[in-house]
KEDO-312001 format. One record per residue (C-alpha): x negated, y negated, z negated; chain; residue number from 0. Coordinates in steps of 0.001 Angstrom, whole numbers, plus 500000, padded with zeros to 6 digits. Layout:
N
+--------+--------+--------+--------+------+
:      u :      v :      w : lumtor : pase :
+--------+--------+--------+--------+------+
:      X :      Y :      Z :      A :  NUM :
...
+--------+--------+--------+--------+------+
***
This chain:
175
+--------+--------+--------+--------+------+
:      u :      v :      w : lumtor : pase :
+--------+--------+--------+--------+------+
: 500000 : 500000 : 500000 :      A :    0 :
: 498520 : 496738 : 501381 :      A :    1 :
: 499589 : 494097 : 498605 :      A :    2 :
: 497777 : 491069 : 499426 :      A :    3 :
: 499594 : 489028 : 497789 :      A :    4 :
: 498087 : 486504 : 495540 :      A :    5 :
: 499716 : 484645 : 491665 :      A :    6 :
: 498800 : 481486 : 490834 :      A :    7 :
: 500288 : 481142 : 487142 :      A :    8 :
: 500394 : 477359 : 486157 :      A :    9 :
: 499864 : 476310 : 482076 :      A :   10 :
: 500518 : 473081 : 480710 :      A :   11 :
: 497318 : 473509 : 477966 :      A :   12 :
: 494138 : 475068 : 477460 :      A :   13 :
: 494627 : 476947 : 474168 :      A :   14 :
: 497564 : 478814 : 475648 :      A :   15 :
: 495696 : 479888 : 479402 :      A :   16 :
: 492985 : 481040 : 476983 :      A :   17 :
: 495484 : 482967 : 474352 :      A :   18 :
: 497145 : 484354 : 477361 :      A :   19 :
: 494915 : 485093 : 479218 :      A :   20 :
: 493005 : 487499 : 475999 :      A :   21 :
: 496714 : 489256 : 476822 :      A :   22 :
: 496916 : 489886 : 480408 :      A :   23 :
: 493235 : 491530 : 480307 :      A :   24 :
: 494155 : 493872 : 477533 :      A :   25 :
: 497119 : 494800 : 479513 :      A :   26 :
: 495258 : 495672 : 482487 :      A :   27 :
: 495439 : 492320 : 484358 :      A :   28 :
: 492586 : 491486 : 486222 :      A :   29 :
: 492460 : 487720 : 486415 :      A :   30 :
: 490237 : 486341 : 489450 :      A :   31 :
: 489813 : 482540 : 488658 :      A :   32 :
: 490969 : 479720 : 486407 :      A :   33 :
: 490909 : 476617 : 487786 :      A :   34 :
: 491199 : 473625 : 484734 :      A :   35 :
: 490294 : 469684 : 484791 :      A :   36 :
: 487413 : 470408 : 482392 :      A :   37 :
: 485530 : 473544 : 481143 :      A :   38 :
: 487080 : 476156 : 479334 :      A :   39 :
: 484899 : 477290 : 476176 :      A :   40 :
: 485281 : 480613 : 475631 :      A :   41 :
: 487349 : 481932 : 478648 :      A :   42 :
: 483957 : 482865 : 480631 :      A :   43 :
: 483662 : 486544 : 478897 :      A :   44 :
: 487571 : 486935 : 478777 :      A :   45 :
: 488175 : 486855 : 482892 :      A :   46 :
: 484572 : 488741 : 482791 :      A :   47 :
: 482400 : 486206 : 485031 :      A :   48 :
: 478806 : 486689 : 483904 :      A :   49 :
: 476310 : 484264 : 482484 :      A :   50 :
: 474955 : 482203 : 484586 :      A :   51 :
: 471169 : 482142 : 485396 :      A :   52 :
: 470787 : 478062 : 485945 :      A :   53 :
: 468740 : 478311 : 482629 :      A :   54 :
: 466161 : 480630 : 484243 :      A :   55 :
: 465847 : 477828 : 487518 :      A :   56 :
: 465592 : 474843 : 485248 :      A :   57 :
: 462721 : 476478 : 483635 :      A :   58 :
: 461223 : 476883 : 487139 :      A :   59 :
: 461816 : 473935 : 488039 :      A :   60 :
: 460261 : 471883 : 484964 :      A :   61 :
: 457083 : 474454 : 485680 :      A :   62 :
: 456720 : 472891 : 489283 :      A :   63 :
: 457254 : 469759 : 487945 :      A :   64 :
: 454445 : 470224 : 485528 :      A :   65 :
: 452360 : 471482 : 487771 :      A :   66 :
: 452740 : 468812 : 490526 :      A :   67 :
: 452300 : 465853 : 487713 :      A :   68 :
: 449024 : 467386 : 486355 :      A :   69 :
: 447557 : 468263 : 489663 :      A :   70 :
: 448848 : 464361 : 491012 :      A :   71 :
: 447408 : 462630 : 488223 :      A :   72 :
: 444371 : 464370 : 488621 :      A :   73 :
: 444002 : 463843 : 491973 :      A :   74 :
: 444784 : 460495 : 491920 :      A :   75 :
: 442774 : 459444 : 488445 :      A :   76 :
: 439877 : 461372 : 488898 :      A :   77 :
: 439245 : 462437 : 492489 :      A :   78 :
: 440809 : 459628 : 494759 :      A :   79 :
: 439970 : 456708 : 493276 :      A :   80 :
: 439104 : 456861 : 489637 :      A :   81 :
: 439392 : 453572 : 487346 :      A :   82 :
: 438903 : 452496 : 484124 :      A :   83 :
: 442042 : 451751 : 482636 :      A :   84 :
: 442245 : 450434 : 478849 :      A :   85 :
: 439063 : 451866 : 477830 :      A :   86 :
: 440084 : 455888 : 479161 :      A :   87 :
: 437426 : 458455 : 480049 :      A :   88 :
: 437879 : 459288 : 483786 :      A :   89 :
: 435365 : 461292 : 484523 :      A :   90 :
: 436641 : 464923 : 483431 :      A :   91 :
: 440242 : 466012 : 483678 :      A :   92 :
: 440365 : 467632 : 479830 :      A :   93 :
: 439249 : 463747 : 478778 :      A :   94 :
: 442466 : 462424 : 480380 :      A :   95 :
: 445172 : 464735 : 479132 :      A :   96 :
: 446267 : 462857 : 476062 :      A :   97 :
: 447053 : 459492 : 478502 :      A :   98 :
: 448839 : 461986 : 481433 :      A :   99 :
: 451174 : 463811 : 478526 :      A :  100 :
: 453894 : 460911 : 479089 :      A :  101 :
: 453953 : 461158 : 482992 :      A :  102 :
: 454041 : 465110 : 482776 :      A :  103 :
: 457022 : 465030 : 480422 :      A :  104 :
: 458808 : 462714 : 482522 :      A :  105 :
: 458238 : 464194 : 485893 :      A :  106 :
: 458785 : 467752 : 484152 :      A :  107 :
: 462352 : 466413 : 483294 :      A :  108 :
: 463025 : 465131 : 486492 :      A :  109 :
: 462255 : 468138 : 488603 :      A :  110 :
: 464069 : 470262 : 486272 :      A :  111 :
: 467538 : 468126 : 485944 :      A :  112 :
: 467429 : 467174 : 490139 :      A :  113 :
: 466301 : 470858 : 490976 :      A :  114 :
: 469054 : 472303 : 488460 :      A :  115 :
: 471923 : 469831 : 489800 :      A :  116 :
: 470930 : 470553 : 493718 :      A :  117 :
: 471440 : 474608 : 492600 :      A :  118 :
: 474525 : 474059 : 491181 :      A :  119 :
: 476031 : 472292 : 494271 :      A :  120 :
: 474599 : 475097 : 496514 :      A :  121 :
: 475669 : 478430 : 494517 :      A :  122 :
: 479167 : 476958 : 494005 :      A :  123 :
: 479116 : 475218 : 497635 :      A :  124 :
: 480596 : 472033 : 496423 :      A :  125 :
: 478625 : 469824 : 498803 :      A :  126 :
: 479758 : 466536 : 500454 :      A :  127 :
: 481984 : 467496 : 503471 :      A :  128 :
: 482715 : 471133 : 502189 :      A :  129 :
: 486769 : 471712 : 501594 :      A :  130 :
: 487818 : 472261 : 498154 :      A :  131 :
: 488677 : 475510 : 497525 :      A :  132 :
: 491083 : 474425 : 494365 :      A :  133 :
: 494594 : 475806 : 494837 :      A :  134 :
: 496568 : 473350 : 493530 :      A :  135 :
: 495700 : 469549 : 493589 :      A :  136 :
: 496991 : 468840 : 490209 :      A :  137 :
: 494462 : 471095 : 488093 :      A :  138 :
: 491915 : 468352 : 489045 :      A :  139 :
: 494741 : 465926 : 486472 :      A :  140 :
: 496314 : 467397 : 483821 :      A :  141 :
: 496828 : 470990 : 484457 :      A :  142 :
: 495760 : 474767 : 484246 :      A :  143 :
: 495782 : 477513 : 486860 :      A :  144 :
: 495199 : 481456 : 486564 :      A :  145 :
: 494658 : 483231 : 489846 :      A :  146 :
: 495722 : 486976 : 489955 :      A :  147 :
: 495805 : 489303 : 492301 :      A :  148 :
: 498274 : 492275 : 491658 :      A :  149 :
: 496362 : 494888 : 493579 :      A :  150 :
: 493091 : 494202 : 491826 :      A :  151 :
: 495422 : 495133 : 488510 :      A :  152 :
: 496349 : 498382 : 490373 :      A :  153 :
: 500244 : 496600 : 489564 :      A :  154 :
: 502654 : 495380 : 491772 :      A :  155 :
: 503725 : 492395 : 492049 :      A :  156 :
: 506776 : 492845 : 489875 :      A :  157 :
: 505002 : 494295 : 487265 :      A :  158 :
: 503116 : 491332 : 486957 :      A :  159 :
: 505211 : 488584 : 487279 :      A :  160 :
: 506969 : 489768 : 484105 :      A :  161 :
: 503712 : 490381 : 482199 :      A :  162 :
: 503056 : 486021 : 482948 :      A :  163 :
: 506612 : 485528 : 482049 :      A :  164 :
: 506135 : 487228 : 478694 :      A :  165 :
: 503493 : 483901 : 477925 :      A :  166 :
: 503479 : 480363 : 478115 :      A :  167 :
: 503557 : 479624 : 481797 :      A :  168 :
: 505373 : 476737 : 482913 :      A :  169 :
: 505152 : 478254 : 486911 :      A :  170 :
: 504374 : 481493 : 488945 :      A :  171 :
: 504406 : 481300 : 492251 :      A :  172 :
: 503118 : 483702 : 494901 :      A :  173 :
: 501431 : 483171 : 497847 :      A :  174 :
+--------+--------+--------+--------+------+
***
């Protein structure tokens, strides 16, 4: 049986998607998305979406950032075109370090928070000039929106509809 149909169950506040929605998955409902006007702590692990790894490419990040401040500032301070500056050694890089911690910090920062933002946009493809792929154009004001699929629930359609009317939706409608 080809069900490809598709719920979109509409909530009015946060506390009750995420209360509800701790019901529909111990009943068997696989939920696909929520789709909210801010972040909703805690429903991550209920709707089973896995951490994400952005931690892992900030720190990769701030290490090339690091890596290209130290090996700038040493080219330019002691190789290119070396000056004394307030009394600092610049003869050997190790005499310098204390003066470049500053600029490394910064640039660290920077390379971390642009690289981390520009990986963000990619993974969820929320460029400039990319359609939004929110269902309804309200959860972007005031409201809340749970995505099911029936035959990922191995349920029908029925089955499910009176499972969400069972909680605090304010709408179901199929699609």
């Amino acid at each position: 049986m080809a069900n490809d149909k598709v719920l979109y169950a509409t909530f009015d506040d946060d506390t009750i998607l995420l209360n509800d929605a701790k019901s529909l998955v111990s009943k068997g409902v696989y939920i696909r998305d929520v789709f909210s006007p801010f972040p909703i702590h805690g429903i991550d692990p209920v709707i089973g979406i896995k951490q994400t790894r952005l931690a892992i490419c900030a720190f990769i990040y701030g290490l090339i950032g690091l890596t290209l401040a130290l090996a700038g500032m040493y080219y330019f301070m002691i190789v290119d075109w070396p000056m004394n500056i307030g009394g600092k050694p610049n003869d050997f890089f190790y005499q310098n370090i204390p003066a470049f911690v500053p600029i490394t910090f910064e640039f660290t920062v920077l390379l971390a928070a642009h690289g981390m933002a520009l990986t963000f946009f990619i993974r969820n493809w929320t460029l400039p000039g990319i359609k939004a792929r929110n269902p309804y154009p309200y959860t972007t004001d005031d409201k809340f929106v749970m995505e099911i699929h029936p035959a990922d629930s191995q349920m029908s359609e029925e089955e499910v509809k009176e499972l969400l009317d069972q909680t605090g939706t304010i709408k179901v409608e199929a699609r």
